[in-house]
VEXBAVEX-238965 format. One record per residue: x, y, z of N, C-alpha, C in turn; residue in one letter. Coordinates in nm, 2 decimals, decimal comma. Layout:
<nodes>
NODE    n.X    n.Y    n.Z   ca.X   ca.Y   ca.Z    c.X    c.Y    c.Z resn
NODE      X      Y      Z      X      Y      Z      X      Y      Z    a
...
</nodes>
This chain:
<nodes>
NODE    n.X    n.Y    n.Z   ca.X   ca.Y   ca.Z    c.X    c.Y    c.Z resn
NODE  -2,11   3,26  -3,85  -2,24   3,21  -3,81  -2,33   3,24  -3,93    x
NODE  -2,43   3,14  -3,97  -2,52   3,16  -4,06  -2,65   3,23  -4,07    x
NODE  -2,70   3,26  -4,11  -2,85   3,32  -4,12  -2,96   3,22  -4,01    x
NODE  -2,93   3,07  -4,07  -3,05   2,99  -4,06  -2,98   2,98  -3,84    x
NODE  -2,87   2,99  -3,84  -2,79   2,94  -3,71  -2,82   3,09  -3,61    x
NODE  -2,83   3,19  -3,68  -2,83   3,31  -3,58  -3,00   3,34  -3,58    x
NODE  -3,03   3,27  -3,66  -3,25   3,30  -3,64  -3,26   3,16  -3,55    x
NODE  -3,24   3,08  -3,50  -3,24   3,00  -3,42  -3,16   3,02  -3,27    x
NODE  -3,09   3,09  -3,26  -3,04   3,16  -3,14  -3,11   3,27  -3,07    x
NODE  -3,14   3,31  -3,17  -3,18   3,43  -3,13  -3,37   3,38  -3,08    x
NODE  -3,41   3,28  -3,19  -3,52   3,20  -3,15  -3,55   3,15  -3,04    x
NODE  -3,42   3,09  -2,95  -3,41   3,04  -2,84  -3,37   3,12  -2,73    x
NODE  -3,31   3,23  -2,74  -3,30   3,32  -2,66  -3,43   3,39  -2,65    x
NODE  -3,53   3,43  -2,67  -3,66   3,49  -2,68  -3,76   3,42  -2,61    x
NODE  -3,74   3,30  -2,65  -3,84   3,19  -2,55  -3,75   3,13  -2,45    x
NODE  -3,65   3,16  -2,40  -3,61   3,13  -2,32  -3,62   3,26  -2,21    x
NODE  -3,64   3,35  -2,23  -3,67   3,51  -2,19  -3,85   3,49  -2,11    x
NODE  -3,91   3,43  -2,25  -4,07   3,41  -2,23  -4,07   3,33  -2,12    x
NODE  -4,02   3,24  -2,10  -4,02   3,10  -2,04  -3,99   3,17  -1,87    x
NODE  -3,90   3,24  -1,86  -3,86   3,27  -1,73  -3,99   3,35  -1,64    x
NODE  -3,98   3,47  -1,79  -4,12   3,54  -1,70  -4,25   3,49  -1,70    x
NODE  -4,31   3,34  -1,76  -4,39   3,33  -1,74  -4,42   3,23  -1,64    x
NODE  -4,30   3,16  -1,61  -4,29   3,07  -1,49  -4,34   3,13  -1,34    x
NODE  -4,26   3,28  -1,34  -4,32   3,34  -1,23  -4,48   3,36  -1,22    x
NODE  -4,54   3,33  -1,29  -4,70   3,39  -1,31  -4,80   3,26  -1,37    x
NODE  -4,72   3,11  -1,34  -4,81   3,02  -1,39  -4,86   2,95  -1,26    x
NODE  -4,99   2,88  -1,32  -5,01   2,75  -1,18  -4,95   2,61  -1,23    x
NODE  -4,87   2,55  -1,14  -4,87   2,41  -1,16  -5,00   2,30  -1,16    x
NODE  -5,05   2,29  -1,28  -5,17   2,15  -1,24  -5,11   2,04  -1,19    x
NODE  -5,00   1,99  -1,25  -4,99   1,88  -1,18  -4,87   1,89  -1,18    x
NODE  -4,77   1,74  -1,10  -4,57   1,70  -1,16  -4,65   1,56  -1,16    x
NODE  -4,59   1,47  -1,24  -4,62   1,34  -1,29  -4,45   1,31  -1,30    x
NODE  -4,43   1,15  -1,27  -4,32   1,10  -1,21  -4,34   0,98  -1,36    x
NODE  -4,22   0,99  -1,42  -4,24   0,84  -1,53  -4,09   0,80  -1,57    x
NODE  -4,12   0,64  -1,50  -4,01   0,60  -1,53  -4,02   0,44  -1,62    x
NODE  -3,88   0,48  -1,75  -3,92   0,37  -1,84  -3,77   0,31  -1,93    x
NODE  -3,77   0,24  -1,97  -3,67   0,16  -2,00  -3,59   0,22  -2,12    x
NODE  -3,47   0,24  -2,13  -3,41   0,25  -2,27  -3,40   0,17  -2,35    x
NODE  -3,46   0,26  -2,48  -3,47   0,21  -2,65  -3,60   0,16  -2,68    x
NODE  -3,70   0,23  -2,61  -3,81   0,26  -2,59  -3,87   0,39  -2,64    x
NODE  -3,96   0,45  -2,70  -4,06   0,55  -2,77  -4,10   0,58  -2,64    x
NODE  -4,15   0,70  -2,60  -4,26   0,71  -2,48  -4,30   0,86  -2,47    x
NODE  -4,44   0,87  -2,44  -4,54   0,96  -2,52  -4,54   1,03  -2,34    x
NODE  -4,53   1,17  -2,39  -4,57   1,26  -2,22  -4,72   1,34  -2,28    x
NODE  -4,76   1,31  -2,25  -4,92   1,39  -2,21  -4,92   1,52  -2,16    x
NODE  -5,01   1,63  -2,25  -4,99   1,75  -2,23  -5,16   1,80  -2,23    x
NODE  -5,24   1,83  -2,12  -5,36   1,83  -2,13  -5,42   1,89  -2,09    x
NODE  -5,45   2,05  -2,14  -5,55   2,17  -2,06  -5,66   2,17  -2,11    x
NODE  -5,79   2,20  -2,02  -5,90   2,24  -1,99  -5,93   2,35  -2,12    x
NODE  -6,00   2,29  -2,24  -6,05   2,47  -2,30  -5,96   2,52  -2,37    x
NODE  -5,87   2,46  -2,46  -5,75   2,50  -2,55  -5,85   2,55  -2,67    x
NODE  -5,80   2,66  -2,71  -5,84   2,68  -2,83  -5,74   2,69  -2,94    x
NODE  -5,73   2,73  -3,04  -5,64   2,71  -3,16  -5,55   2,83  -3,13    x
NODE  -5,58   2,90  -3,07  -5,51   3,02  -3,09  -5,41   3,06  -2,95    x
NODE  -5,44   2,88  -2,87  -5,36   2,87  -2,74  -5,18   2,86  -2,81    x
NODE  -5,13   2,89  -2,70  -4,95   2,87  -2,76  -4,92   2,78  -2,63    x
NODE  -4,84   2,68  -2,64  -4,79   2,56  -2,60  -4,68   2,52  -2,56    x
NODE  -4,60   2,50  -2,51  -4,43   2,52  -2,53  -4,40   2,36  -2,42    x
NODE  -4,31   2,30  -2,49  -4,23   2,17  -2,44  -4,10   2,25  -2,40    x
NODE  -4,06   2,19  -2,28  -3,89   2,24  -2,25  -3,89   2,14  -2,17    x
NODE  -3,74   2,12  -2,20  -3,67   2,00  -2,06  -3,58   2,08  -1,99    x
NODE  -3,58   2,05  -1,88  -3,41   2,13  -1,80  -3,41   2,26  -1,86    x
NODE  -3,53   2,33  -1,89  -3,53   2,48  -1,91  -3,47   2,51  -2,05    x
NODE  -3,47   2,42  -2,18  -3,44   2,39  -2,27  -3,50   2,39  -2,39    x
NODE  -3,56   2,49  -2,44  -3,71   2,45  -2,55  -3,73   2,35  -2,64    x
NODE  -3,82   2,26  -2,66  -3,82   2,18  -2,73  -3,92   2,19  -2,86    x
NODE  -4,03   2,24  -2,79  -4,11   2,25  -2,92  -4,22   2,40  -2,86    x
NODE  -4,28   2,48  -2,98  -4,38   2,59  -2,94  -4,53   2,54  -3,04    x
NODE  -4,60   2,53  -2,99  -4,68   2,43  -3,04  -4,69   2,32  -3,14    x
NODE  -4,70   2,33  -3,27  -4,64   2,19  -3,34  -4,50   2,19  -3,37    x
NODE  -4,44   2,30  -3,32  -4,31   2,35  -3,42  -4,21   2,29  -3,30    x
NODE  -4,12   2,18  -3,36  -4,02   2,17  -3,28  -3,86   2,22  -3,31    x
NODE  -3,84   2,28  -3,20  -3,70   2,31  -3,21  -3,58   2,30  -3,20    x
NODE  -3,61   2,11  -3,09  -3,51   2,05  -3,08  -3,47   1,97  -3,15    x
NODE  -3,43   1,83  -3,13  -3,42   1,74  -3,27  -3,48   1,70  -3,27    x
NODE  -3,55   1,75  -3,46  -3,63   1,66  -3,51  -3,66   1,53  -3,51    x
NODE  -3,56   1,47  -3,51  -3,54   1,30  -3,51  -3,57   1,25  -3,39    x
NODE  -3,53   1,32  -3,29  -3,57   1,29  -3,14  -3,73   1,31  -3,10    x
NODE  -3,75   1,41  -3,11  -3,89   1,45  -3,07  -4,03   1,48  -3,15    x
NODE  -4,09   1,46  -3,15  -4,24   1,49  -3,21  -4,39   1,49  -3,15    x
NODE  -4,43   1,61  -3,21  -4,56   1,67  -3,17  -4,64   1,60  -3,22    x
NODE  -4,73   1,48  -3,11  -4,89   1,42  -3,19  -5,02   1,47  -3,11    x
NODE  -5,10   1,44  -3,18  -5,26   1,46  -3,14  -5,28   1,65  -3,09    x
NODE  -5,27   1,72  -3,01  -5,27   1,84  -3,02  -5,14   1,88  -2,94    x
NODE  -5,07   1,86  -2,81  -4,98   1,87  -2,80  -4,89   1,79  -2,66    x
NODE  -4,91   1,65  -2,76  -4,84   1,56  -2,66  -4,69   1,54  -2,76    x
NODE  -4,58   1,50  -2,65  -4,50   1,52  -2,70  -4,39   1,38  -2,70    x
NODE  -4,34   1,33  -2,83  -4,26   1,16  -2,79  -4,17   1,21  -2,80    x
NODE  -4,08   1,12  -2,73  -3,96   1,15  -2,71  -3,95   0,94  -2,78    x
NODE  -3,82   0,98  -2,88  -3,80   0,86  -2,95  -3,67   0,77  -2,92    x
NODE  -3,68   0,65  -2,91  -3,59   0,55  -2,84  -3,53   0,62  -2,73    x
NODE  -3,53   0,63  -2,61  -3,53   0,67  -2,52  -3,38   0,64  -2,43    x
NODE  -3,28   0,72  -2,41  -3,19   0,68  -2,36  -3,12   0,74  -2,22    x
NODE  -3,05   0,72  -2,14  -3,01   0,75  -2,01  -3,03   0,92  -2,01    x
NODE  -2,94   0,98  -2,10  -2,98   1,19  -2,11  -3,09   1,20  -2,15    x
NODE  -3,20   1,12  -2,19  -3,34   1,17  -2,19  -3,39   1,18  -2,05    x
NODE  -3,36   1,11  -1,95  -3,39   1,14  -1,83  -3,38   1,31  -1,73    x
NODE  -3,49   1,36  -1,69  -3,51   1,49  -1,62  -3,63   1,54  -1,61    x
NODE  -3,64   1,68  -1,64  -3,77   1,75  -1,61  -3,82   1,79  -1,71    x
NODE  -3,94   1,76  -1,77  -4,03   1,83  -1,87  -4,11   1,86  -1,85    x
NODE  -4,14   2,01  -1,90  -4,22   2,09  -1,90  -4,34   2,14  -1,97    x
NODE  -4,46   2,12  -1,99  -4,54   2,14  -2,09  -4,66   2,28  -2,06    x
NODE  -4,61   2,41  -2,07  -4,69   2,53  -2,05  -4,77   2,55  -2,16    x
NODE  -4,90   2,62  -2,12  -4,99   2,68  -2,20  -4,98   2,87  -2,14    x
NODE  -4,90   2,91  -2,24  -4,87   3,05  -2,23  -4,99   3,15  -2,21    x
NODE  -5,16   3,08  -2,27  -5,25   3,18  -2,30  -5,30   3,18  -2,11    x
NODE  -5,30   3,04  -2,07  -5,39   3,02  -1,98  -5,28   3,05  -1,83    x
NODE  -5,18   3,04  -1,86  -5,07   3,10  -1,75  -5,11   2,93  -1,67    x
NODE  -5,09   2,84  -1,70  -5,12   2,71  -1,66  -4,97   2,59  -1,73    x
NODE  -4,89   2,52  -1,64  -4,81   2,42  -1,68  -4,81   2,31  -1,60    x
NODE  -4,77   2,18  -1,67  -4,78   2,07  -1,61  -4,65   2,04  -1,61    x
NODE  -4,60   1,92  -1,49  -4,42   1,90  -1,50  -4,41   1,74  -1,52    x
NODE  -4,34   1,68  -1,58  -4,32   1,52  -1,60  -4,21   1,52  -1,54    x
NODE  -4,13   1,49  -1,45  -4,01   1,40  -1,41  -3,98   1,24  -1,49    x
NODE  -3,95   1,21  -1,58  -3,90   1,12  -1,71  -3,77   1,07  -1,61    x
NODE  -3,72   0,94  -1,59  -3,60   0,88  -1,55  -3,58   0,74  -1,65    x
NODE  -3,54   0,73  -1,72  -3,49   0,63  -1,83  -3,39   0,51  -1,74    x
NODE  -3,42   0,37  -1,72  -3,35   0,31  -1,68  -3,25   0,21  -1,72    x
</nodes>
């Protein structure tokens, strides 16, 4: 195992640690239901009240991290961070389908998207 492969494990094991204990201590604002066609681009919306620069952010699917504020950690190719922290998910295929997660760690606040790709 490599350097760049064991700082990325260990990367994900850490926020996946964070992720558990902060779930117990967050409010749900909303679950949002979106269902959309494959080989399609499609943008999930990620939107708190009073974000400041110094808020931390986290994308996960299926308890999976994807990105910590602009920094993604899943595939690059697949995913990307625009405008402050909305998240695409690119050409869109049947395993993109599930549960995403969009937490603000400062504010103990997350939103949930249910995504079904048809």
């Amino acid at each position: 195992m490599n350097s760049t492969t064991t700082t990325k494990t260990i990367f994900g094991v850490l926020l996946l640690a964070i992720t558990i204990g902060y779930l117990e201590s967050s409010v749900v604002l909303s679950t949002r239901t979106i269902t959309e066609k494959q080989g399609r681009d499609v943008v999930l919306s990620c939107r708190f009240e009073g974000l400041t620069d110094r808020d931390r952010v986290m994308w996960s699917k299926d308890g999976v991290v994807l990105s910590v504020n602009q920094e993604i950690s899943g595939d690059k190719q697949k995913y990307e961070i625009i405008g402050k922290y909305d998240l695409i998910i690119k050409i869109i295929a049947g395993n993109d389908s599930g549960r995403y997660l969009c937490q603000n760690f400062d504010q103990a606040l997350s939103m949930t998207i249910v995504l079904t790709v048809l």
